[in-house]
N, C-alpha and C positions, 0 to 999 in steps of 0.2 A: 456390481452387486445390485439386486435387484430387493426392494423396498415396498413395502404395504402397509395397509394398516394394522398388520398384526405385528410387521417388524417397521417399526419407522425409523428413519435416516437420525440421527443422533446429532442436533448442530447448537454449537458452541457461537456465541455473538458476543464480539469484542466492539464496545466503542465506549468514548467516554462522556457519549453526550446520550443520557439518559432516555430525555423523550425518544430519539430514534431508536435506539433500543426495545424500548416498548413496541413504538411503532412497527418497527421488521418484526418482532417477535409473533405479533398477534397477526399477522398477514402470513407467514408463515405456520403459526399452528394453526392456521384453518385449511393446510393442505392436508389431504388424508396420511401420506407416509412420509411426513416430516416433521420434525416437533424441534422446538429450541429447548434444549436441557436446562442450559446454562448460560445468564447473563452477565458479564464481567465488564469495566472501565479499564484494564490498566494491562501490562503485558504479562505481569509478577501476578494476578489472579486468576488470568488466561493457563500459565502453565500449571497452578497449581491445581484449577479445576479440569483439565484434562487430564493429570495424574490420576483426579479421583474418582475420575468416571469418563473414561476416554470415552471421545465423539467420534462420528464418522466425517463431519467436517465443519471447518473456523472461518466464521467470516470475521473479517477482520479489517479496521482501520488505520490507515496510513498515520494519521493524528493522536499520539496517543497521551495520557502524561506519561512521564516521565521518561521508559525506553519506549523505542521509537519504532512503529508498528514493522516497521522495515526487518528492525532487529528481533520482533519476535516471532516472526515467522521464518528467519533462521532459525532461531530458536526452536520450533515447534516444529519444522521440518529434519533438523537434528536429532532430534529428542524423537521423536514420533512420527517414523516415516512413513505410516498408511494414514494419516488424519490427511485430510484434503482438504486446503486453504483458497477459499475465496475471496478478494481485497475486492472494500463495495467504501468508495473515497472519493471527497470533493476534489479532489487532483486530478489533473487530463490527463486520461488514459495516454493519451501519446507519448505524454513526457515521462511517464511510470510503468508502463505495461509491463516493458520490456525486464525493467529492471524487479521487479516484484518475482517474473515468471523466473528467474534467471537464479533468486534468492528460494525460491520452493515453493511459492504461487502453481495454483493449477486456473487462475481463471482472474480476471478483475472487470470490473463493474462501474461507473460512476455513480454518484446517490440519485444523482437526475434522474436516469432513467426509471421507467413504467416496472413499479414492480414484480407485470407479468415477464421482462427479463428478463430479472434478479432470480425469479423462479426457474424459468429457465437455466438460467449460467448455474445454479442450484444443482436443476437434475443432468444435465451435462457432464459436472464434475463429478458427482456421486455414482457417476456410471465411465468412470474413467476417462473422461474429455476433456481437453482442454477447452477456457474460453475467454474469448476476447472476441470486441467487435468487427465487423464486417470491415469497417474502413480501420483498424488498427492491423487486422491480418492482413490489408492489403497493404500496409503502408511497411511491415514487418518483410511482406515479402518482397518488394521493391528495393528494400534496403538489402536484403541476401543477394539478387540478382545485380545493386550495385557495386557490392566489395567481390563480391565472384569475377567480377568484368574487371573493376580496378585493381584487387588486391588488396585493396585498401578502402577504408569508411572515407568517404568525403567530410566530415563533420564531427568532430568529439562528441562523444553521447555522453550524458549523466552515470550512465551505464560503468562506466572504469570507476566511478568513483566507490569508497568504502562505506558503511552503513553509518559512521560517525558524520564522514564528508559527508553524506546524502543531505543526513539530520541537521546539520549546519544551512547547506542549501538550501532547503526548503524552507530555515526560518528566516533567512535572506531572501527568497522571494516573497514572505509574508512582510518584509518590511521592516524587520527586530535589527537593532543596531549589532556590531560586536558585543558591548559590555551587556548589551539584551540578551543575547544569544549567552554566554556566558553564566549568567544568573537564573535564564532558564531550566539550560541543562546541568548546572551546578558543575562548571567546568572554569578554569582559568580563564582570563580574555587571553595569554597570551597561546593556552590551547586553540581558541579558538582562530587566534591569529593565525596561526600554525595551521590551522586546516582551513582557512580559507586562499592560505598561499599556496596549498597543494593541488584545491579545485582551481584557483586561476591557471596553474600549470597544465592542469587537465585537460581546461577547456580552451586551452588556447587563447585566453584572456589576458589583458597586459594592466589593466587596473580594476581599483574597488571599485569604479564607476561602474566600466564594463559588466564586472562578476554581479552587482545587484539591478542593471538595465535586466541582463540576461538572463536571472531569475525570475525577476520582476513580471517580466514579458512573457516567460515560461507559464506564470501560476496567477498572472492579476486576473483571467479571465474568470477565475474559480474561489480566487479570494476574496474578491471582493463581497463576496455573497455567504462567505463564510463569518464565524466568530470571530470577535478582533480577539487576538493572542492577548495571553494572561502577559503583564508587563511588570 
């Protein structure tokens, strides 16, 4: 679909940390056919303001409170199957790409990069493209040419696991205890028990050591530079 300034792209910006929000917003409205409608924190404001004035596309964060940016772009790719969702997140595209695109992602992004990306991976997807980086499509394709040769993936990917396990995952790589993880997502420790014995199976992991090195190592490179998690 093609966009101007007489029709501009309609984009919906999920995140829950305000200043950035502002920040994308206003780098954005200064492109002539694209304008952000709609600013929301949470996943539960997200659907209800595309209800009420559907966008042409959601950028959206991995981090969110409550449900978990993972779950709402199921969610909004369910619900709303022509909104085109962009994930723009302090998380390594490598460890997440796959899994986002797989959930109804059309594109992701890290916050690092030069806005004139984000712009880009923007009009990419509002013109029916996927996108993802250079060195993620190549490492995407490597991995196709590998399970095609073997039959089989050499390595568990995060990728089998469910959007609850993900959400667990990833606050084991931020460093949150069980009873943390628990209290965050206002879930049972012994749910949480329960879903971190099912990613150990997943991932071929034999203890909690393992399951939080290998998180750990997954996302210290991006955590460290992020917000310490609400405790």
């Amino acid at each position: 679909m093609q966009f101007s300034e007489q029709q501009k792209a309609r984009i919906l910006l999920v995140d829950d940390h305000a200043l950035v929000r502002q920040g994308v917003a206003m780098l954005i409205n200064m492109e002539p056919e694209m304008r952000v409608c709609c600013e929301v924190s949470d996943a539960q404001q997200a659907l209800v303001a595309n209800r009420a004035c559907p966008h042409d596309l959601a950028i959206v964060d991995l981090s969110l409170g409550g449900a978990s940016g993972l779950d709402l772009i199921r969610s909004l790719h369910c619900e709303f199957p022509g909104l085109r969702i962009l994930v723009m997140s302090m998380h390594d595209e490598t460890a997440y790409a796959e899994t986002v695109l797989r959930a109804g992602a059309s594109g992701y992004v890290m916050k690092q990069v030069a806005m004139d990306t984000v712009l880009y991976a923007i009009r990419q997807i509002l013109h029916g493209e996927l996108y993802i980086s250079d060195q993620m499509r190549l490492q995407m394709l490597k991995k196709m040419v590998h399970e095609h040769a073997d039959g089989h993936a050499e390595n568990p990917s995060i990728c089998c696991l469910t959007s609850c396990e993900f959400e667990v995952f990833n606050l084991i790589g931020m460093g949150l205890s069980t009873s943390e993880i628990a209290a965050k997502l206002a879930r049972s420790v012994k749910t949480i028990e329960s879903h971190r014995a099912n990613i150990k199976k997943k991932l071929n992991l034999d203890t909690g050591n393992q399951l939080a090195h290998y998180a750990i190592t997954m996302l210290s490179p991006l955590n460290k530079n992020s917000p310490t998690p609400q405790r």
